[in-house]
C-alpha positions as CSV (number, residue, x, y, z in Angstrom):
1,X,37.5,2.3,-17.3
2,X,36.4,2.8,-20.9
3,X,38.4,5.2,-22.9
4,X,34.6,7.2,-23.0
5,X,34.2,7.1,-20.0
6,X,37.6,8.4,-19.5
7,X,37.0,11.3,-21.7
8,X,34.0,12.1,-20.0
9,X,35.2,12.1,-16.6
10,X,38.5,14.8,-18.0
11,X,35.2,17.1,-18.7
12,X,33.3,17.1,-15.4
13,X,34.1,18.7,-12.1
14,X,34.7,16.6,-9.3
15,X,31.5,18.2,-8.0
16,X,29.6,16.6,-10.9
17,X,31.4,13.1,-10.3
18,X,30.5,13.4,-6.4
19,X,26.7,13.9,-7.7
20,X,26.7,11.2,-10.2
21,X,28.4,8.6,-7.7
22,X,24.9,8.5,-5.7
23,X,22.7,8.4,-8.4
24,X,24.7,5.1,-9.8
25,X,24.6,4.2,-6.0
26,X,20.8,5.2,-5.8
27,X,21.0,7.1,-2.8
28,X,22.5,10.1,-0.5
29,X,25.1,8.8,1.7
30,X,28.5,8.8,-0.6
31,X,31.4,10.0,1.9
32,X,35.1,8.9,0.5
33,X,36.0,12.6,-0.6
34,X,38.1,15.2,0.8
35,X,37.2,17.5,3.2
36,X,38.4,21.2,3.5
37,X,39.9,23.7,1.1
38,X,43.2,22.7,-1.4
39,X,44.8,24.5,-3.7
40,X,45.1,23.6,-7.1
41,X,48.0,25.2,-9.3
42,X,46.2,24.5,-12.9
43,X,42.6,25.4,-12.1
44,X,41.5,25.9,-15.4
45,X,43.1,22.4,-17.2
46,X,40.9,19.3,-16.8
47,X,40.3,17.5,-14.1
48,X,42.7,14.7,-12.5
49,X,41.8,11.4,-13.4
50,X,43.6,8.3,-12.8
51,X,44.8,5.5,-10.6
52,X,46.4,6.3,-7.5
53,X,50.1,5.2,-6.9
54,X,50.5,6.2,-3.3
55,X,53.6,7.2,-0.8
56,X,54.3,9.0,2.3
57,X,57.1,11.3,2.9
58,X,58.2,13.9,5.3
59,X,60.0,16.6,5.7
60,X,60.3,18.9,8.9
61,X,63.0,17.0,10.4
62,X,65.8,15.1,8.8
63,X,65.7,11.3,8.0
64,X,67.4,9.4,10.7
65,X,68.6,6.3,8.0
66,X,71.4,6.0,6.5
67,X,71.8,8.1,3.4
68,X,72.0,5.2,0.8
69,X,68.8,4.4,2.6
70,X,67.3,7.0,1.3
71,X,68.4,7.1,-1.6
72,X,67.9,3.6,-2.9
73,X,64.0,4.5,-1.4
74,X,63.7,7.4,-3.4
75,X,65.0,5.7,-6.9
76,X,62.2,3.1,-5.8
77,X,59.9,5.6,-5.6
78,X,60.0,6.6,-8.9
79,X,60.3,3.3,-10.2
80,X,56.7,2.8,-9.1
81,X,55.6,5.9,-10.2
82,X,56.8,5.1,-13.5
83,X,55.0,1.8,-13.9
84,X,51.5,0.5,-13.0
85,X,48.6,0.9,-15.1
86,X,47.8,4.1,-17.0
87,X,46.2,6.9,-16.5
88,X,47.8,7.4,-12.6
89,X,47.6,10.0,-10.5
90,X,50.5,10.4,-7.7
91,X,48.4,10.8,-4.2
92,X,51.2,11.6,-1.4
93,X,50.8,11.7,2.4
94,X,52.5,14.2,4.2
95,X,53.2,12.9,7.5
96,X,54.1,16.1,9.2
97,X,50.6,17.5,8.1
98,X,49.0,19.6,9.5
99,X,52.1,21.5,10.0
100,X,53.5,20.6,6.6
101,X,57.0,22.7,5.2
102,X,58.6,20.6,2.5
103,X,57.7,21.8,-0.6
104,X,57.8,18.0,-2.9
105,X,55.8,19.2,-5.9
106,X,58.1,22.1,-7.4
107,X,59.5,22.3,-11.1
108,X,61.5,19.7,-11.5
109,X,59.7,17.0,-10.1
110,X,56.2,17.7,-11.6
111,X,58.3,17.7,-15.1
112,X,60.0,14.3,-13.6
113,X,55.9,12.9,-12.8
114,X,54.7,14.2,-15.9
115,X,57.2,12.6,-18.1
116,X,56.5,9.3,-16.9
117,X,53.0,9.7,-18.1
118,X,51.3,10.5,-15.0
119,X,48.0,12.5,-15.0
120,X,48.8,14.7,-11.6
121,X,49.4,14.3,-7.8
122,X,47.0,14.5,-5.2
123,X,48.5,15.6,-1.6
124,X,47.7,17.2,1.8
125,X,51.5,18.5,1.7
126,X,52.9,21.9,0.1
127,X,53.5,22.7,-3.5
128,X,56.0,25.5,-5.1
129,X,57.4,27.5,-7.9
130,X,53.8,28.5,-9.4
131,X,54.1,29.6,-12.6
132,X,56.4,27.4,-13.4
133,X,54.6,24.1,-13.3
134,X,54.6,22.4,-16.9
135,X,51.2,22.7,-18.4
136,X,48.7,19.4,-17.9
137,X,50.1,18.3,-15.1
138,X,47.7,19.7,-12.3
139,X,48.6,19.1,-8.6
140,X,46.1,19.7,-5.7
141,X,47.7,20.5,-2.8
142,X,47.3,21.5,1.3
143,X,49.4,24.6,1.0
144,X,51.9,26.5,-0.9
145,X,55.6,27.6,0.4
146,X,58.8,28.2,-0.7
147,X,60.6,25.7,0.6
148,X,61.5,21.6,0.0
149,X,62.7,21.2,3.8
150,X,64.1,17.8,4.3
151,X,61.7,16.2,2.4
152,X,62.3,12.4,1.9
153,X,59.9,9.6,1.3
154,X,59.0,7.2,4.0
155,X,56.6,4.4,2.7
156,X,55.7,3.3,-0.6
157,X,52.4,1.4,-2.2
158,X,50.6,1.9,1.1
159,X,47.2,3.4,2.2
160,X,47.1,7.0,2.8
161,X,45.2,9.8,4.2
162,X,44.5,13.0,2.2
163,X,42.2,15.8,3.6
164,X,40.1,13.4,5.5
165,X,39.9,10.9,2.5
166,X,41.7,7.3,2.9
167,X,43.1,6.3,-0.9
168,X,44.3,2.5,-1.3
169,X,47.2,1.8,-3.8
170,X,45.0,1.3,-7.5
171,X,41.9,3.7,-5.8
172,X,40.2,5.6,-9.1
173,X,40.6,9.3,-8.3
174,X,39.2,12.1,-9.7
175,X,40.3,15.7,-8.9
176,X,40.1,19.2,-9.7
177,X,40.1,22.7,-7.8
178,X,37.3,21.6,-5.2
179,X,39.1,18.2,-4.1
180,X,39.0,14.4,-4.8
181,X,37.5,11.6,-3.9
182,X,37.6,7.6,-4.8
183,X,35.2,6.4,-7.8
184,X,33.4,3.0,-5.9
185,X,34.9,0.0,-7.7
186,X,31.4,-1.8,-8.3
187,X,29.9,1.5,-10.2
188,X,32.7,2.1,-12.5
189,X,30.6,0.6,-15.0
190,X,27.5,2.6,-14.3
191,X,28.9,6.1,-13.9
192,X,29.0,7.1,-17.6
193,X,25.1,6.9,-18.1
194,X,25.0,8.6,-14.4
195,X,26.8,11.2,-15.3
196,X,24.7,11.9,-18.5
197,X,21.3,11.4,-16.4
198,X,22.6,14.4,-13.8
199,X,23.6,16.6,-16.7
200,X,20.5,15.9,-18.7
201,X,18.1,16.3,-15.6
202,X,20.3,19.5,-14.2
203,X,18.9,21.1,-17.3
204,X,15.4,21.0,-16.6
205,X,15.9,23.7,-13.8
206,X,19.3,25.6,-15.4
207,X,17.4,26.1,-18.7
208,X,14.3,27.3,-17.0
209,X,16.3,29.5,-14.6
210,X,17.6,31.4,-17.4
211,X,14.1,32.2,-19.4
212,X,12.8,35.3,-19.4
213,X,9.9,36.0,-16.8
214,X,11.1,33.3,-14.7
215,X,9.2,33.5,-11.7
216,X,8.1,30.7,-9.0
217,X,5.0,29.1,-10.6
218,X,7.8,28.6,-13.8
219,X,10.2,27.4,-10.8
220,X,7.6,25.1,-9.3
221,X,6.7,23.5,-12.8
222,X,10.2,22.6,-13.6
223,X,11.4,21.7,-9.7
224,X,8.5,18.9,-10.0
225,X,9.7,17.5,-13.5
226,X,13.4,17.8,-12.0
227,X,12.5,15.6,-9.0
228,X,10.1,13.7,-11.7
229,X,13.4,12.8,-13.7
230,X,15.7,12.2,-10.9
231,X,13.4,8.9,-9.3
């Protein structure tokens, strides 16, 4: 990923990204994105853009292993958080979805995540203290609650399941207030001119929309060049 390309994708809506995927791919048919409605706690800051560390946790009931168990798990977890290449995005299972309670992504540990660099986190679990989430550190989330439960990771650097969407430890994500999906890895290096071609040939009907004495004939002329520039 080109730091341009980069940039660009920071700018664009996932929507936008979701668009420019299958005109790169030349053709309809792109389906590794999330389905449903999340919550996102920064829905005005950039989009999420990175590549995915992964986990599961849980935390309706307590964990049944021993408590240094847990512990040395957790300490790994962060450890992998904290390395791997940059820019990442923390995408979290939630085992006990879809009757999720544990609260992971509160204060302190968005601060922790965002301190190691990290770009945001990506979950179909619960999210907490609103308000108080430090600034460019969006996290997209199933639900929001007041609580952390027992949470406690379960697996690390393993395949997960957000919302429908399967995400593989290194996955490209991109993310914002209408979901995520995973960028193909063989049109990475297509999806900057993509991108431009959908904004460029969006135009052609957004700029005609807004004239005055828009009608249908206008409509019809610039539909046909819009279809015209999209071939």
């Amino acid at each position: 990923m080109t730091p341009s390309l980069l940039s660009l994708l920071r700018k664009v809506d996932t929507p936008t990204v979701c668009n420019a995927i299958e005109v790169a791919q030349g053709k309809r048919g792109f389906d590794r994105f999330t389905r449903g409605t999340m919550m996102c706690s920064a829905p005005n800051e950039p989009a999420i853009v990175g590549y995915a560390r992964t986990a599961k946790i849980a935390a309706v009931a307590p964990p049944t292993e021993e408590p240094d168990v847990i512990r040395a798990r957790r300490m790994d977890y962060y450890k992998h958080m904290a390395e791997g290449p940059a820019p990442s995005v923390a995408v979290i299972e939630d085992v006990d979805y879809p009757d999720c309670i544990g609260a992971y992504w509160g204060e302190i540990n968005t601060t922790i995540h965002k301190g190691f660099g990290m770009s945001g986190a990506l979950t179909n679990g619960v999210m907490r203290d609103l308000g108080d989430l430090p600034d460019g550190f969006p996290v997209i989330a199933g639900s929001v609650g007041p609580s952390h439960g027992f949470v406690h990771v379960r697996d690390l650097d393993t395949p997960v399941s957000v919302f429908g969407m399967t995400v593989d430890p290194g996955d490209l994500i991109h993310a914002d207030r209408h979901g995520a999906l995973v960028i193909p890895e063989d049109i990475v290096d297509q999806l900057e001119g993509a991108i431009q071609k959908l904004l460029t040939t969006e135009r052609i009907i957004l700029d005609a929309a807004t004239q005055p004495g828009f009608d249908f004939d206008a409509f019809e002329t610039a539909w046909t060049a819009f279809e015209k520039a999209r071939v």
